[in-house]
C-alpha positions, -999 to +999 in steps of 0.1 A: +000+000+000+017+034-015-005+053+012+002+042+045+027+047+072+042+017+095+051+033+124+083+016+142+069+017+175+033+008+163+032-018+138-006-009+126-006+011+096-014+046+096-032+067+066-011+094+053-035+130+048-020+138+015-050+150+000-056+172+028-042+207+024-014+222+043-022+227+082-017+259+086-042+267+058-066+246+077-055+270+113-063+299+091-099+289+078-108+276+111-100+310+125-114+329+098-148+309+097-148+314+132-142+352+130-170+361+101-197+338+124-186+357+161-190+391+138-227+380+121-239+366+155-233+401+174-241+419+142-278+400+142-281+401+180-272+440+177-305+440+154-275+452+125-276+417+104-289+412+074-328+400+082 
């Protein structure tokens, strides 16, 4: 199997992420996402959001 990983202290193989993106792009979407929907929730709860 090309995509898995045999740890030397764990003989169980482990699937490699390679189709995953990078993870600090994943850190910066998270935090982003979470940004926009902290600023929409106190926008709408300020009676400011879109309705």
């Amino acid at each position: 199997m090309a995509d898995a990983h045999v740890d030397a202290h764990n003989p169980r193989r482990v699937p490699q992420t390679g189709g995953l993106p990078p993870a600090s792009f994943r850190f910066d979407l998270t935090v982003d996402t979470l940004a926009l929907s902290y600023g929409y929730y106190c926008l709408h709860h300020l009676g400011l959001g879109p309705t």
